[in-house]
Backbone as CSV, one residue per row, in Angstrom:
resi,resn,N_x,N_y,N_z,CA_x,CA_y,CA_z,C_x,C_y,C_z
1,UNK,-20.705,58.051,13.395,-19.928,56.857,13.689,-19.952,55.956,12.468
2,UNK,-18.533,55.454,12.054,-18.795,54.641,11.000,-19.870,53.599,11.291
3,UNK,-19.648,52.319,10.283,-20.861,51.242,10.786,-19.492,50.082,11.438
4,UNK,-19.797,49.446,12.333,-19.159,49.396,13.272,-18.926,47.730,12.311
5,UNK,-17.827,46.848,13.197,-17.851,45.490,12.275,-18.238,44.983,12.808
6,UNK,-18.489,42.941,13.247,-19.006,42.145,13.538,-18.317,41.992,15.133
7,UNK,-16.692,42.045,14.839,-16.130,41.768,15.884,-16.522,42.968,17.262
8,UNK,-16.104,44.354,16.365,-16.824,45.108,17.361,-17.603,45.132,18.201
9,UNK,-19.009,44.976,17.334,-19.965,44.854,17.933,-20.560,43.378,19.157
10,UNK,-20.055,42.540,18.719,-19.669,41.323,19.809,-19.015,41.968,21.080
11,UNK,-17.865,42.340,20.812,-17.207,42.516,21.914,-17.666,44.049,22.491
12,UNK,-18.803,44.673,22.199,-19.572,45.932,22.962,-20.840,44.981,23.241
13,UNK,-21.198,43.826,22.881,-22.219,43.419,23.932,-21.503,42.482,25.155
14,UNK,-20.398,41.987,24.840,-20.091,41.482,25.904,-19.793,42.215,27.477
15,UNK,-19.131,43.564,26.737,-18.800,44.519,27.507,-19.470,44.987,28.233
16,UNK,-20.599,45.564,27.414,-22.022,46.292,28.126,-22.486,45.374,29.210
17,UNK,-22.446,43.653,29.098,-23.059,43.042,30.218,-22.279,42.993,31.056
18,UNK,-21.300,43.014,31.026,-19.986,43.282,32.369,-19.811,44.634,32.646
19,UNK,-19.615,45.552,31.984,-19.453,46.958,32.792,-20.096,47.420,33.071
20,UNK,-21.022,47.536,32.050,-22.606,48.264,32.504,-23.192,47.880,34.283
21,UNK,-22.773,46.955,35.068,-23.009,46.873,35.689,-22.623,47.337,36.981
22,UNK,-21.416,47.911,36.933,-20.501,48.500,37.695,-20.895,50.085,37.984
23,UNK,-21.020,49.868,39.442,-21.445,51.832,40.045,-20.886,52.752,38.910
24,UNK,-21.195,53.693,38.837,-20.647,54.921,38.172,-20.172,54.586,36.582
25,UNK,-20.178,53.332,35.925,-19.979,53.473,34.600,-20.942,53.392,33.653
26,UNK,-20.862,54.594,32.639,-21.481,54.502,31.496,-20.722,54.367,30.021
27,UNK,-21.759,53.984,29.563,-21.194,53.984,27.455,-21.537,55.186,27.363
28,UNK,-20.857,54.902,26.332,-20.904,56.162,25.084,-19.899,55.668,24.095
29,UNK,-19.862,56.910,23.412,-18.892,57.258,22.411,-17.832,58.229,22.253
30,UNK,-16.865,57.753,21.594,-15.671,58.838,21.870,-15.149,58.772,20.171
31,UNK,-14.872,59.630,19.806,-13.915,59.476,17.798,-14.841,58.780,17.296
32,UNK,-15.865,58.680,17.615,-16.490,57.156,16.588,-16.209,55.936,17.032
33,UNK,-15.766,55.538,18.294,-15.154,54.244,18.894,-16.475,54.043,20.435
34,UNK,-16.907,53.093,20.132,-17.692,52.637,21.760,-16.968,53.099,22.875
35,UNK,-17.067,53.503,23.889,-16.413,53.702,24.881,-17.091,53.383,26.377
36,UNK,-16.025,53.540,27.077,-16.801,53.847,28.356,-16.273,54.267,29.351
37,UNK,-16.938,54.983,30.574,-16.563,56.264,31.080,-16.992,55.829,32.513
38,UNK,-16.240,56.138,33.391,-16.145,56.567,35.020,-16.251,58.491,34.950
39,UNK,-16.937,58.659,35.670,-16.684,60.208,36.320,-16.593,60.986,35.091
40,UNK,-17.197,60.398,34.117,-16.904,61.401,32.470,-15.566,61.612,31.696
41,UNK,-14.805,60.579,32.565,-13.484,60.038,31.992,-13.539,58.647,31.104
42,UNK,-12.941,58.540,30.203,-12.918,57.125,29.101,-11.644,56.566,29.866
43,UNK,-11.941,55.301,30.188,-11.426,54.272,30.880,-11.309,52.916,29.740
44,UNK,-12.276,52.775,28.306,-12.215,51.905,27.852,-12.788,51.921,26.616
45,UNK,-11.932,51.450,25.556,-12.693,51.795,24.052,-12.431,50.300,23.140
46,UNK,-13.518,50.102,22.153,-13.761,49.135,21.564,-12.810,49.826,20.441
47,UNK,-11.994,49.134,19.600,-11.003,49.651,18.633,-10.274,48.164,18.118
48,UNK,-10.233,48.510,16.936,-9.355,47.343,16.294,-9.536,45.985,16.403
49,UNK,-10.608,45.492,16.695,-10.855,44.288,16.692,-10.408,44.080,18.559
50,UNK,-10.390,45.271,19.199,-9.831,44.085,20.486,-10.414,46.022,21.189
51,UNK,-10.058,45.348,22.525,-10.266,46.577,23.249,-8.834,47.519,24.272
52,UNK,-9.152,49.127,24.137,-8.254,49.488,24.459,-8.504,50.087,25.989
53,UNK,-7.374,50.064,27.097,-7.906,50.250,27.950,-6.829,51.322,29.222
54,UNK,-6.840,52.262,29.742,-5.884,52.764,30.632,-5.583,52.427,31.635
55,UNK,-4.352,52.149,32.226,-4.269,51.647,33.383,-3.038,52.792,33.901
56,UNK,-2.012,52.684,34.841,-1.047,53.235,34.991,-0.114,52.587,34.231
57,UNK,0.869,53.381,33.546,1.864,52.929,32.640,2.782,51.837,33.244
58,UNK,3.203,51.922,34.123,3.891,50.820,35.103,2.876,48.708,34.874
59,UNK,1.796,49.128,34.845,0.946,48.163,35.027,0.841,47.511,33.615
60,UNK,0.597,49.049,32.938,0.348,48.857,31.623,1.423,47.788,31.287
61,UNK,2.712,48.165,31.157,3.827,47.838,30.696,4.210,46.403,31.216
62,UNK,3.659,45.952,31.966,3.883,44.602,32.508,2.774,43.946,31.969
63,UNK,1.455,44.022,32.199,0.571,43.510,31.512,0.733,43.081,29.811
64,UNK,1.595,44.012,29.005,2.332,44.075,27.606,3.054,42.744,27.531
65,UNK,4.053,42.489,29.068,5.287,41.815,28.848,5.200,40.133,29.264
66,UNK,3.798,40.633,30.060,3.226,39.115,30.615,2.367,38.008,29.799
67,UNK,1.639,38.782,29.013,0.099,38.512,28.346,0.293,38.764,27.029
68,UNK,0.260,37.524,26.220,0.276,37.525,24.969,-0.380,38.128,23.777
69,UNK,-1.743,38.290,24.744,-2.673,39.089,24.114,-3.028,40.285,24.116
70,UNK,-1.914,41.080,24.843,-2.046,42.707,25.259,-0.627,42.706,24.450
71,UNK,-1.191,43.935,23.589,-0.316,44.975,23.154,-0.382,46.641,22.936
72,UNK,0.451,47.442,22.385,0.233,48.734,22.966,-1.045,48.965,21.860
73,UNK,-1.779,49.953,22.598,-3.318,50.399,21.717,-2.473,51.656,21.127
74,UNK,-3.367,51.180,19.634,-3.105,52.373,18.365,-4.306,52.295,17.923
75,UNK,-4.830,53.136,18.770,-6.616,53.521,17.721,-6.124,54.023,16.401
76,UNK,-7.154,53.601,15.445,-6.995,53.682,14.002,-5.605,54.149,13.402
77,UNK,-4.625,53.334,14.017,-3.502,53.013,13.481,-2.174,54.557,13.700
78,UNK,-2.689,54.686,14.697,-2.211,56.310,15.887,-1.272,55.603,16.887
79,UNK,-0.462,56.543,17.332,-0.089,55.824,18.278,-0.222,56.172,19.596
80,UNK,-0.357,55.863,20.866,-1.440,56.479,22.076,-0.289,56.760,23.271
81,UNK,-0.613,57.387,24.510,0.120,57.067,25.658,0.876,55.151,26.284
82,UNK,1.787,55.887,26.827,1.841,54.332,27.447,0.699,53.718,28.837
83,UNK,-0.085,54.491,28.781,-1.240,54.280,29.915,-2.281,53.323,29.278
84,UNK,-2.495,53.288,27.897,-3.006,52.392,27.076,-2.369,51.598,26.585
85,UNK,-3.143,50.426,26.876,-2.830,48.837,26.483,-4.094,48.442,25.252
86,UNK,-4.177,47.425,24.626,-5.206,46.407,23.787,-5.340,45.366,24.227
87,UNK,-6.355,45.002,24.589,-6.517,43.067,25.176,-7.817,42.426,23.802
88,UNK,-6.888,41.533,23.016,-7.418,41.167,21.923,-7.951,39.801,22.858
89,UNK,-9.228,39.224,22.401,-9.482,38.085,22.616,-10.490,37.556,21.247
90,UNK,-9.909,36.015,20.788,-10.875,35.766,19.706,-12.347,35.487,19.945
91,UNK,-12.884,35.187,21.288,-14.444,35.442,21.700,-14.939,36.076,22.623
92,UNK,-15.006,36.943,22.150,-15.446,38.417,23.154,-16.366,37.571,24.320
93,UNK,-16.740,36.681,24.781,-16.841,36.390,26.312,-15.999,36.280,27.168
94,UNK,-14.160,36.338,26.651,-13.135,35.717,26.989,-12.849,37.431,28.412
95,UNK,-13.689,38.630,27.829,-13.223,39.645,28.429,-13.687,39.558,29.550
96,UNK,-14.598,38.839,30.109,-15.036,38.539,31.487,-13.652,37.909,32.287
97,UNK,-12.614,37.064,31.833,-11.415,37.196,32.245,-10.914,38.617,32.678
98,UNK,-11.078,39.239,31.951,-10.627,40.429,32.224,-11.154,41.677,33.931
99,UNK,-12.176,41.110,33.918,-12.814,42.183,34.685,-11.537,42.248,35.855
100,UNK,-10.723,41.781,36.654,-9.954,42.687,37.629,-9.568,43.775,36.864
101,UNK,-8.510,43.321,35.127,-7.990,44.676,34.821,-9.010,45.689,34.825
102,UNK,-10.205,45.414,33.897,-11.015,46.456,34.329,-11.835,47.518,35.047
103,UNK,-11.255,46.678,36.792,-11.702,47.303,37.648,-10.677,48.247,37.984
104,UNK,-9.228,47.737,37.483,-7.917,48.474,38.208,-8.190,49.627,37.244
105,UNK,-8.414,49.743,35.871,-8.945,50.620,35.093,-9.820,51.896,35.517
106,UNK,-10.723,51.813,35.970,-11.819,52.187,36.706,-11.194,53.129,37.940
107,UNK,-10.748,52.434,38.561,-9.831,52.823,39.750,-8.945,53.776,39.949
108,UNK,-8.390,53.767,38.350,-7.051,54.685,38.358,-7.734,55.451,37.709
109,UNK,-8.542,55.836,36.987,-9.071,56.529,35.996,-10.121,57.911,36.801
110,UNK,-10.526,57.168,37.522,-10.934,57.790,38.911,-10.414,59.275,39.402
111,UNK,-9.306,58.595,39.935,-8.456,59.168,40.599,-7.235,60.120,39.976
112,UNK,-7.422,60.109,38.247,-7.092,60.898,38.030,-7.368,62.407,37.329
113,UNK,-6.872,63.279,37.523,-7.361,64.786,37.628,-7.820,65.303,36.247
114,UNK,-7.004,64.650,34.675,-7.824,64.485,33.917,-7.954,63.621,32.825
């Protein structure tokens, strides 16, 4: 794994104290990117200064059109499914806002086959 940056690493401790707490999810790693996993599925990755996350593309795509701060996730400058979104925030405590998406995350990620 490269050495990770400042912002990164902020926003994987914020994370870890909010998800980590949730039944069935663990960290890890995925490409060299923090991640984290339901059912051994990645539901959520630290990337680009902000975090990337799957939802259903429908959701995704509104969440894009609503929220100033979601745009489509391009890990290391790739370009991904439309099931992935980015939710940039400038102080990674701001992602505790976040936790419904992250549960709808969780949810769908679940439930799907792979």
């Amino acid at each position: 794994m490269a050495t990770p940056n400042a912002v990164d690493l902020n926003n994987k401790r914020a994370l870890d104290a909010m998800l980590l707490k949730i039944a069935g999810v663990e960290g890890g790693e995925m490409t060299g990117l923090f991640a984290y996993f339901v059912a051994k599925k990645m539901f959520a990755c630290i990337c680009n200064g902000g975090v990337g996350v799957r939802l259903p593309a429908a959701e995704a795509a509104n969440l894009q059109f609503s929220n100033g701060n979601v745009v489509p996730f391009e890990p290391k400058g790739r370009k991904s499914t439309r099931e992935w979104i980015q939710i940039n925030h400038e102080d990674s405590t701001d992602y505790e806002k976040d936790l419904e998406i992250f549960k709808s995350s969780i949810a769908f990620v679940r439930s799907t086959k792979n």
